[in-house]
C-alpha positions as CSV (number, residue, x, y, z in Angstrom):
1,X,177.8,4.5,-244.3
2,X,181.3,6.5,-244.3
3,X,182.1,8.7,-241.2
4,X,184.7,11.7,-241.9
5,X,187.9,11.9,-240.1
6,X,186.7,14.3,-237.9
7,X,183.4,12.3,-236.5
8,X,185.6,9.8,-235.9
9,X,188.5,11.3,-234.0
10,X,185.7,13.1,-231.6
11,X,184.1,9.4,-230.9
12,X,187.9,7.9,-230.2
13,X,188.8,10.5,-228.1
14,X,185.8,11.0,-225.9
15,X,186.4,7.4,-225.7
16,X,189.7,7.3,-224.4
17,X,188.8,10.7,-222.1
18,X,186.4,8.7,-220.2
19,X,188.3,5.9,-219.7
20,X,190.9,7.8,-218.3
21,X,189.1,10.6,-216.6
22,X,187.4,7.1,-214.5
23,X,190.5,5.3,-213.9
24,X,191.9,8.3,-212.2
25,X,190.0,8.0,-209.0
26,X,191.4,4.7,-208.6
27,X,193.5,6.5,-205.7
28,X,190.6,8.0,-204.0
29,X,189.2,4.2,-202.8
30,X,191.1,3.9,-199.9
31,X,188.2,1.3,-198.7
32,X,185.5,-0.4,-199.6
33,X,183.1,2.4,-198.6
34,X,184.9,4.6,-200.9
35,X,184.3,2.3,-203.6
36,X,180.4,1.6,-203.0
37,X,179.1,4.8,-201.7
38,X,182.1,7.4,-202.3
39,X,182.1,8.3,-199.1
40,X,178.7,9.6,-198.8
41,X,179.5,13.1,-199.4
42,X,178.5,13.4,-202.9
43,X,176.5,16.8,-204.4
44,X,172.5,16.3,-205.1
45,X,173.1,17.9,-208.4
46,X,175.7,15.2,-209.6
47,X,174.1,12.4,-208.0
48,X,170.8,13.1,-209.7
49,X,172.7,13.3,-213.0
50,X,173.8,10.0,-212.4
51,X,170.3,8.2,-211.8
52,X,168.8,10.0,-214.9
53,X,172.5,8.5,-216.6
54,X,171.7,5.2,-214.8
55,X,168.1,5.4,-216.5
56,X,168.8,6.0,-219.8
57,X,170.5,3.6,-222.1
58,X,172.2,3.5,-225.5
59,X,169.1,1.3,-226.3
60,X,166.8,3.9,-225.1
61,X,168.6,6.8,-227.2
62,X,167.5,4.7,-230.5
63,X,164.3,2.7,-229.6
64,X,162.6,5.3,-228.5
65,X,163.2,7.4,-231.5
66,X,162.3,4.1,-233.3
67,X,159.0,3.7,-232.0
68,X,157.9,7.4,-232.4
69,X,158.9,6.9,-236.3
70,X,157.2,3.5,-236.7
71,X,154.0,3.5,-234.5
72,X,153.4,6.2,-232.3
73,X,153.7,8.2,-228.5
74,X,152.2,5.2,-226.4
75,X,155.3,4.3,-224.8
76,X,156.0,8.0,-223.8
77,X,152.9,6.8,-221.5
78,X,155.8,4.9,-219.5
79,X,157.3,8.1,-218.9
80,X,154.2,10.0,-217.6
81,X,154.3,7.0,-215.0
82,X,157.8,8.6,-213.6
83,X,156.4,11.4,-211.6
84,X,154.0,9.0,-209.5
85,X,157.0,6.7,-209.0
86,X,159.7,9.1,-207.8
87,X,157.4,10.8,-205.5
88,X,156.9,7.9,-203.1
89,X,160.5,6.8,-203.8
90,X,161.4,10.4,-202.7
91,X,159.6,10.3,-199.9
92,X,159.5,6.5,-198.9
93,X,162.5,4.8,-200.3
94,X,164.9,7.9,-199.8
95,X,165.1,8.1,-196.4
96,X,164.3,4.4,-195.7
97,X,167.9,3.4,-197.4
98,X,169.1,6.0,-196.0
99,X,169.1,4.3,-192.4
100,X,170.0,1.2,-193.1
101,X,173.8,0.6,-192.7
102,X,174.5,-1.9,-195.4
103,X,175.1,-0.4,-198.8
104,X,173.2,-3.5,-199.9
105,X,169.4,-2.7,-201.1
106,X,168.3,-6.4,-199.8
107,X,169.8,-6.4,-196.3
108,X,166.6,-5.9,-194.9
109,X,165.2,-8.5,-196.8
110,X,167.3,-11.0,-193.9
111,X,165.7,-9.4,-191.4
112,X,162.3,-9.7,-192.2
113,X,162.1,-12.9,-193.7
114,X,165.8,-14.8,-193.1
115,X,168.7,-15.1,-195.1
116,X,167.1,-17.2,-198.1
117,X,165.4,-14.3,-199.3
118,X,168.4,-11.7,-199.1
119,X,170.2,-14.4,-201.0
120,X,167.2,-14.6,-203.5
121,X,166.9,-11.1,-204.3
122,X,170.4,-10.1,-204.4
123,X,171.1,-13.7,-206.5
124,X,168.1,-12.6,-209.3
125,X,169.6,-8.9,-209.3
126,X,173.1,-10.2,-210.4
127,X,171.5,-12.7,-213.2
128,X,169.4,-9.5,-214.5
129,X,172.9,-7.6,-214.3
130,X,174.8,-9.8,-216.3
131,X,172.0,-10.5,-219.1
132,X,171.6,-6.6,-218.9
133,X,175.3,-5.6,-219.4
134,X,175.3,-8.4,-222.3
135,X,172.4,-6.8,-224.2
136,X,173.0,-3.5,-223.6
137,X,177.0,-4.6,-225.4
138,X,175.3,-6.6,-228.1
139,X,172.5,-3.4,-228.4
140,X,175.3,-1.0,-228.5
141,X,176.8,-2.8,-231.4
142,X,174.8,-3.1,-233.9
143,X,174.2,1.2,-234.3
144,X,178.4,1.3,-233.9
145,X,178.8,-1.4,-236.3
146,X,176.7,0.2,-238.9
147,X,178.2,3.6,-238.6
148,X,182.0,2.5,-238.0
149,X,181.9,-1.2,-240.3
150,X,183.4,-2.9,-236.8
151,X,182.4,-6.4,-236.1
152,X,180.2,-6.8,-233.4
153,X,181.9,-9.4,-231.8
154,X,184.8,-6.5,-231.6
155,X,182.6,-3.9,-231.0
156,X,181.6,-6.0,-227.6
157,X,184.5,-7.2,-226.5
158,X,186.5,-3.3,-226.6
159,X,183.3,-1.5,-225.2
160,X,183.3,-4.4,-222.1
161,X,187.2,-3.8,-221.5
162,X,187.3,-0.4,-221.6
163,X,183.7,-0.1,-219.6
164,X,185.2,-2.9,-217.2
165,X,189.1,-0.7,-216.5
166,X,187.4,2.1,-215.3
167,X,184.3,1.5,-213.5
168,X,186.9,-1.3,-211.7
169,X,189.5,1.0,-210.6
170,X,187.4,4.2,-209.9
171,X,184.5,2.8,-208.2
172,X,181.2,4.7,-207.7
173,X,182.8,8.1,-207.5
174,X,184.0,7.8,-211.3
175,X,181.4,6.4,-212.0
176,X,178.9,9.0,-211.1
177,X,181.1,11.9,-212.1
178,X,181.5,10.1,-215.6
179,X,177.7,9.5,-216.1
180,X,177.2,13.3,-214.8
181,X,179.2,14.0,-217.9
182,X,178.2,11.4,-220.4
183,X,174.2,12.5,-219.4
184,X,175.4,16.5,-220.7
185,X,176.5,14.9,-224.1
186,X,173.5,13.0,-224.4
187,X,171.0,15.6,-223.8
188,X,173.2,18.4,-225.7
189,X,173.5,15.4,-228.5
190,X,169.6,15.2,-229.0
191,X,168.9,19.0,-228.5
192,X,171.2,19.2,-231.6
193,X,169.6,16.7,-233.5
194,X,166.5,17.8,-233.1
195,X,167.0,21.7,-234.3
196,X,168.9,20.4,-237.2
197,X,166.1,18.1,-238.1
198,X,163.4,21.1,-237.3
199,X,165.5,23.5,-239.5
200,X,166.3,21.0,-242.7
201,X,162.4,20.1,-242.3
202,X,161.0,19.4,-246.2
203,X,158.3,22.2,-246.0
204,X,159.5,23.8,-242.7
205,X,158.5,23.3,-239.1
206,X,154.9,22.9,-239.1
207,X,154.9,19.8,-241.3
208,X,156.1,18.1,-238.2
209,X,152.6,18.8,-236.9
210,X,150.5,18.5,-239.8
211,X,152.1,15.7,-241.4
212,X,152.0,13.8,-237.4
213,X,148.6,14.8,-236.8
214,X,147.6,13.6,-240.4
215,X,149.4,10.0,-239.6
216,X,148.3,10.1,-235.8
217,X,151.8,10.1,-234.8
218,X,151.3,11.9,-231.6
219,X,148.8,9.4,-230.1
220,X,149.1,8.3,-226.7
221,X,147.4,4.6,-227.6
222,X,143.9,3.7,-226.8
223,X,141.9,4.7,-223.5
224,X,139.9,1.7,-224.4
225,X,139.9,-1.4,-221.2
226,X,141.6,-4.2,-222.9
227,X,144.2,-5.9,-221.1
228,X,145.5,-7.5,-224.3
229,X,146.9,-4.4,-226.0
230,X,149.0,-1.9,-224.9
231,X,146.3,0.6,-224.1
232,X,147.2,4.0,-222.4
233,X,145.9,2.4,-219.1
234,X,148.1,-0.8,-219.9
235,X,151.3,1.3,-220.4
236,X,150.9,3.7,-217.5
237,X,150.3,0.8,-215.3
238,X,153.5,-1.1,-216.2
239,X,155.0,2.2,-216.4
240,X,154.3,2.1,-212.9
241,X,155.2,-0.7,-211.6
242,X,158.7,-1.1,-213.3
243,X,159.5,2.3,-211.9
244,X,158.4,1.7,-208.8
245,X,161.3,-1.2,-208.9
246,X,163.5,1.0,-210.4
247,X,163.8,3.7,-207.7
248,X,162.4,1.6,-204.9
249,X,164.6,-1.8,-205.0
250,X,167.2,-1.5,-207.9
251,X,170.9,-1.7,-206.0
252,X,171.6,0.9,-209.0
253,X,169.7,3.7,-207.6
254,X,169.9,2.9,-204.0
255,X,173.5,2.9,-203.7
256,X,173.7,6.5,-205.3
257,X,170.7,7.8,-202.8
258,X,173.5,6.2,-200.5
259,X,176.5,8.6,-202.0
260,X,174.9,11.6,-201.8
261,X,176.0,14.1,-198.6
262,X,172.9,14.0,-196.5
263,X,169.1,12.8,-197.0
264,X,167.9,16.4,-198.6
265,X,170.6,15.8,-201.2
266,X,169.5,11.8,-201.6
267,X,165.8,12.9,-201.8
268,X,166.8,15.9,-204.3
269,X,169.0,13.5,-206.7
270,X,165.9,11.0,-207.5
271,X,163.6,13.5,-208.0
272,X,166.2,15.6,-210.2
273,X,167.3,12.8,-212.3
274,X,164.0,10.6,-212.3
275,X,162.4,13.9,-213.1
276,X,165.3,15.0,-216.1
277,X,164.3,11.5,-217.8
278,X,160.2,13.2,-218.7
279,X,161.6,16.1,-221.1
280,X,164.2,14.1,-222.2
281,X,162.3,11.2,-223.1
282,X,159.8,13.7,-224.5
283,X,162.8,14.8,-227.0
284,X,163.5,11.6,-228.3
285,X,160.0,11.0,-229.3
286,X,160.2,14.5,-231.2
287,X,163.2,13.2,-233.0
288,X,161.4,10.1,-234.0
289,X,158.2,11.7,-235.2
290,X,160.3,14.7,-237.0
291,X,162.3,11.9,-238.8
292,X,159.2,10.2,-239.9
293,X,158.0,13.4,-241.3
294,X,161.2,14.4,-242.5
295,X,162.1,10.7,-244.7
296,X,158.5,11.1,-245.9
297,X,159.3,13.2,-248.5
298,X,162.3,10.8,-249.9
299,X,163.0,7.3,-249.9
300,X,164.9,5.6,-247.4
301,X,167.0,2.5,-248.2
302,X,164.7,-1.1,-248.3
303,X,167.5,-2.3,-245.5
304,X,167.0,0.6,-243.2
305,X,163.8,0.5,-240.3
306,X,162.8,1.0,-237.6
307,X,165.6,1.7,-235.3
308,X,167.9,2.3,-238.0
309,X,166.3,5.6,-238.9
310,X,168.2,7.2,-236.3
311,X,171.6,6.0,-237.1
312,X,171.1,6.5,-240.5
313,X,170.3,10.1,-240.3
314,X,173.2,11.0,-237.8
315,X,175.8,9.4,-240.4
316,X,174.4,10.9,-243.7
317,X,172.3,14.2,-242.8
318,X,174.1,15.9,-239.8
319,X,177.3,18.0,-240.5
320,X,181.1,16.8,-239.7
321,X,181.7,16.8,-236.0
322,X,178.1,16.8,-235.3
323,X,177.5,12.8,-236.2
324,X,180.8,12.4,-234.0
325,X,178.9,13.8,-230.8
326,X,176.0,11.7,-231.2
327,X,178.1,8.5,-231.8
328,X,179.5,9.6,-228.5
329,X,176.3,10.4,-227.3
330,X,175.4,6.6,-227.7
331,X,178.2,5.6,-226.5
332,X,177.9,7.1,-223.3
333,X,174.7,6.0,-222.8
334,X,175.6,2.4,-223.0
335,X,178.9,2.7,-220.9
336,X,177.1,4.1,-218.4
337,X,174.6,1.8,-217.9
338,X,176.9,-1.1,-218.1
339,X,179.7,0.6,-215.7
340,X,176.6,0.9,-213.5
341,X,175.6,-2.8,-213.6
342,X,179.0,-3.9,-212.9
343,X,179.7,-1.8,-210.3
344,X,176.4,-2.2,-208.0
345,X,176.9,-6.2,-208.8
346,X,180.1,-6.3,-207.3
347,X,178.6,-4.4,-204.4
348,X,175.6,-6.9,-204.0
349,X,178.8,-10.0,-204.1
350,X,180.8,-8.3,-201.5
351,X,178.0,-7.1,-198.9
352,X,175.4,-9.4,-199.7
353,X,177.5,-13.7,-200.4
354,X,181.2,-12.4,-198.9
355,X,180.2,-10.4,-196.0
356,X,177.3,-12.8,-194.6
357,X,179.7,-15.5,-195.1
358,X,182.9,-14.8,-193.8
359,X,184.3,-15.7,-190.5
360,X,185.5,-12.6,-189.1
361,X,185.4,-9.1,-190.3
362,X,187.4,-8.9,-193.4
363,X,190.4,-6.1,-194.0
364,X,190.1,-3.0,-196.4
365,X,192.8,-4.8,-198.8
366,X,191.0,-8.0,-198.7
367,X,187.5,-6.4,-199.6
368,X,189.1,-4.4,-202.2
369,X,190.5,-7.1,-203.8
370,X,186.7,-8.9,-203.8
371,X,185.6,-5.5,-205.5
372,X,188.2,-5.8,-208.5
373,X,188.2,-9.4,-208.9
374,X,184.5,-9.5,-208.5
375,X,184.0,-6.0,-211.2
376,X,186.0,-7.7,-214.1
377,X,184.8,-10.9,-213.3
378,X,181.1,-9.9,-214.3
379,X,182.2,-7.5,-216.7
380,X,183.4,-10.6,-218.5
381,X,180.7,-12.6,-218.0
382,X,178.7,-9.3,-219.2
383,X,181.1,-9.5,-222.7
384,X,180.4,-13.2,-222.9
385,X,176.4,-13.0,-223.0
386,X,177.1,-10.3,-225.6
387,X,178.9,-12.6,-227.4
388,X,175.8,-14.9,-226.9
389,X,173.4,-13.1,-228.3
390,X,174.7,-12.9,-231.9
391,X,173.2,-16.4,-232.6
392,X,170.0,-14.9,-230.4
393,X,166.9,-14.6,-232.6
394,X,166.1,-11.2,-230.5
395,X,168.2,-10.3,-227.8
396,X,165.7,-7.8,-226.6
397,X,162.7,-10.7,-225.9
398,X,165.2,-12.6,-224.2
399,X,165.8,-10.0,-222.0
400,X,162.4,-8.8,-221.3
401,X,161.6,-12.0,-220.4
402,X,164.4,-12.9,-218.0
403,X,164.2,-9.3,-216.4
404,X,160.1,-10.1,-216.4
405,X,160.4,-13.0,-214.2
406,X,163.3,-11.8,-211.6
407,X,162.7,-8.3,-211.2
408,X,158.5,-8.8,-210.6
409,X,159.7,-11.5,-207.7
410,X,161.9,-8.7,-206.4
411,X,159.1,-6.6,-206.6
412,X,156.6,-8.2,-204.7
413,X,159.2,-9.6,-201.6
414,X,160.2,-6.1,-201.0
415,X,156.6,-5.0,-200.7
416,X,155.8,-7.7,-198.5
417,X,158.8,-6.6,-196.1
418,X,158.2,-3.1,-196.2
419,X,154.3,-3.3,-195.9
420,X,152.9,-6.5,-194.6
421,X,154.8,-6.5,-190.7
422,X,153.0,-9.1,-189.7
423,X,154.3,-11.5,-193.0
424,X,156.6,-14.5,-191.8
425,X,159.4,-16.1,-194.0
426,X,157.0,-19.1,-194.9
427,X,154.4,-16.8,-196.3
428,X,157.0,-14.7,-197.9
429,X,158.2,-17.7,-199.7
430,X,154.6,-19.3,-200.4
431,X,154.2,-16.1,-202.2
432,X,157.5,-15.4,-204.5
433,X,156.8,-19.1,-205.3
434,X,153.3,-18.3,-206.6
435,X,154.3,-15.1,-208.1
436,X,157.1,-16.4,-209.8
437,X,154.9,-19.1,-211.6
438,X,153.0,-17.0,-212.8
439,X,155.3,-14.1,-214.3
440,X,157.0,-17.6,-215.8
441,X,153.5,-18.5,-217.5
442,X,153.3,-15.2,-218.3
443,X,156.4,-14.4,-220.2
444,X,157.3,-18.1,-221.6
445,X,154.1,-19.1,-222.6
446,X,151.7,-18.0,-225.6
447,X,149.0,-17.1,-223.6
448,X,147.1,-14.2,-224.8
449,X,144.7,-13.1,-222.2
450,X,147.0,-10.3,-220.4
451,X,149.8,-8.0,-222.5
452,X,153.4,-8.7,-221.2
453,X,153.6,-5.1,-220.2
454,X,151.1,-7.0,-217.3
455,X,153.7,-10.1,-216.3
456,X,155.2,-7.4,-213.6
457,X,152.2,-5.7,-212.1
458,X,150.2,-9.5,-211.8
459,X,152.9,-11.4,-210.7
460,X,154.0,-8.4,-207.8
461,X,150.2,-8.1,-206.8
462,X,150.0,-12.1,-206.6
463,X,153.2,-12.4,-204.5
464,X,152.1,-9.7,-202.2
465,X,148.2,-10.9,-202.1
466,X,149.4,-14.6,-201.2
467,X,151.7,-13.3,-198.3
468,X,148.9,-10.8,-196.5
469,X,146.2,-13.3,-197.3
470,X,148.3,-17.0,-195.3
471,X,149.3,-14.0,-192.8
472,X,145.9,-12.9,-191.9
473,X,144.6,-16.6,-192.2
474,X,148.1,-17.4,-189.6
475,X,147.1,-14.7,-187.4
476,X,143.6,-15.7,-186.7
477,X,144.5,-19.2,-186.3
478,X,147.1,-17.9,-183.3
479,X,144.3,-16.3,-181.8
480,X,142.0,-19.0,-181.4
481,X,144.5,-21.0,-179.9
């Protein structure tokens, strides 16, 4: 694949823009607060931009156009789930952060339950962040590497640095005004891509619907009851459930709900940029169908599947300057979800293992210092476990599995603290242990009775059943006594 001058000019420089557009507010974090929540006086509009920013990934902008070409619209299932899950984190989770001091998502957790499971959650969140800024760098090679010809291991180590400069020195701010920005070039990337694909159709438009129809490329999966397969029920409910983490304990999105101005503009961000993600998504799946139908008609090389259509038919079908915006396009969405990660870990460090720790209350200087050392600090441990999973037979299952078993004991605490009022620590822990055991069986073992799209919803209703069921059998014994 050869790019033209041009394409590759527009990638370098929106490159370089970004990098320096975030490394400009470096001035503007006076403090700590400025670094983690920008001073709370941030628009609705841009902070919404930046959830739907923090949502979507460089992985997302090809695997989803991957699975529409090779299989079908199941997963878009996932994305009907949004609506159900922003609504209660809109109405719920919104104003519930909102009044908690610490920028940290899991202070509360100390509160309910002791400081054991503050330390747990925030300690799973920042092993999912690393492995998730690792596979998002390794991801984000391997489309770059067969556009450009870069190595990967280059292509991970200059995406880390220049991710890791200015999400360190411009904190949330830049971060949130470079996503708002990145999230415009995707969307106005994919619009493009799609009416090109539409107008160079073999046979014209309506071969996208006759020639999907024909193939059953536009069905949602089967309404059947199987918990084995992903069935439209299966998906929805993962869909679910995983969204439900994503607005409702995530340090991602509840440190922007913390940036924005006041609680209207919180609550009007996550249900903007949760929201943004349904057409969005709903586009990519277009692309991915229309490509099917489009490559029908002539052969594709024996080498190129899957989620290589995509890439393929940005370097060799679109015109000059256009395949330059959608490398950028991809770009984007993989530097912002990594600046993200980085950024909301070093929060978790500072406010959640420095804070509870110290002796005293620590300076500005000295917490600023924590924020930098602590940003490229895990931004390089991010670069290493890209590095990592080279030799990784799939990178994504090793993720999914790892994110499986933290995130669904996340899950299932924070719904025991902001549910079950009458749940002790003990029970709280008799239940994460359960859970986790399970989500573990679940996702390392063969077993073939549940779908993994089920190791998060099982695992979160176990951890929650265990700790209602030993506190209603606790409170009754306290009575009789």
């Amino acid at each position: 694949m050869q790019l033209t001058i041009i394409d590759i000019v527009i990638f370098l420089v929106f490159t370089l823009g970004t990098v320096l557009f975030g490394s400009s507010f470096v001035r503007k974090n006076k403090t700590a607060g400025d670094f983690m929540t920008a001073g709370k006086g941030m628009s609705g509009f841009v902070v919404g931009m930046s959830i739907f920013a923090t949502y979507v990934s460089s992985i997302s902008f090809l695997a989803l156009p991957g699975s529409a070409y090779s299989g079908n619209w199941n997963s878009f299932v996932f994305s009907l789930s949004i609506p159900i899950a922003i609504f209660f984190a809109a109405r719920f989770f919104v104003p519930f952060y909102r009044s908690i001091d610490s920028p940290s998502a899991y202070s509360f957790l100390e509160e309910r339950f002791g400081r054991w499971a503050r330390l747990y959650a925030s300690g799973c969140y920042l092993l999912t962040q690393v492995a998730r800024v690792g596979s998002v760098l390794f991801l984000l090679a391997l489309p770059i590497n067969a556009m450009l010809g870069w190595s990967i291991p280059l292509i991970i180590v200059l995406t880390g640095v220049a991710v890791v400069i200015y999400s360190a020195l411009g904190g949330i701010k830049a971060i949130v005004y470079t996503d708002a920005i990145q999230s415009l070039i995707l969307i106005a990337g994919a619009i493009t891509c799609l009416v090109i694909l539409l107008v160079t159709m073999p046979g014209g438009t309506g071969e996208l619907f006759r020639v999907g129809a024909d193939h059953d490329k536009f069905s949602l999966g089967s309404f059947g009851l199987s918990l084995s397969e992903p069935t439209f029920w299966v998906t929805l409910l993962y869909g679910l459930f995983i969204n439900l983490q994503n607005y409702g304990i995530d340090q991602n999105y509840v440190q922007r709900y913390k940036t924005a101005r006041d609680e209207k503009s919180a609550r009007f961000s996550a249900l903007f940029g949760g929201l943004l993600y349904l057409p969005v998504s709903l586009l990519f799946f277009l692309i991915g169908t229309s490509l099917f139908v489009y490559y029908s008609t002539q052969p594709l090389p024996e080498t190129v599947t899957g989620d290589q259509v995509f890439p393929y038919f940005i370097v060799n079908a679109l015109p000059a300057g256009v395949t330059g915006l959608l490398i950028a396009a991809i770009f984007a969405a993989g530097m912002s979800t990594v600046s993200t990660s980085i950024n909301s870990s070093a929060t978790v460090v500072l406010t959640d293992f420095f804070s509870i720790t110290a002796s005293g209350a620590a300076g500005e200087k000295r917490k600023m210092k924590i924020l930098y050392a602590t940003s490229v600090m895990l931004g390089l441990l991010g670069v290493g476990v890209g590095l990592a999973m080279i030799s990784v037979k799939s990178a994504l299952d090793a993720w999914w599995s790892m994110a499986a078993i933290f995130s669904g004991g996340m899950l299932g605490l924070f719904f025991l603290g902001y549910i079950g009022r009458r749940v002790k620590g003990a029970y709280a822990l008799a239940g994460v242990i359960c859970g986790v055991l399970l989500i573990a069986w679940m996702s390392l073992s063969r077993q073939t009775l549940f779908h993994n799209y089920l190791t998060i919803v099982l695992g979160t209703l176990v951890i929650f059943s265990v700790g209602m069921f030993l506190a209603v059998v606790g409170g009754r014994r306290n009575r009789k006594r």
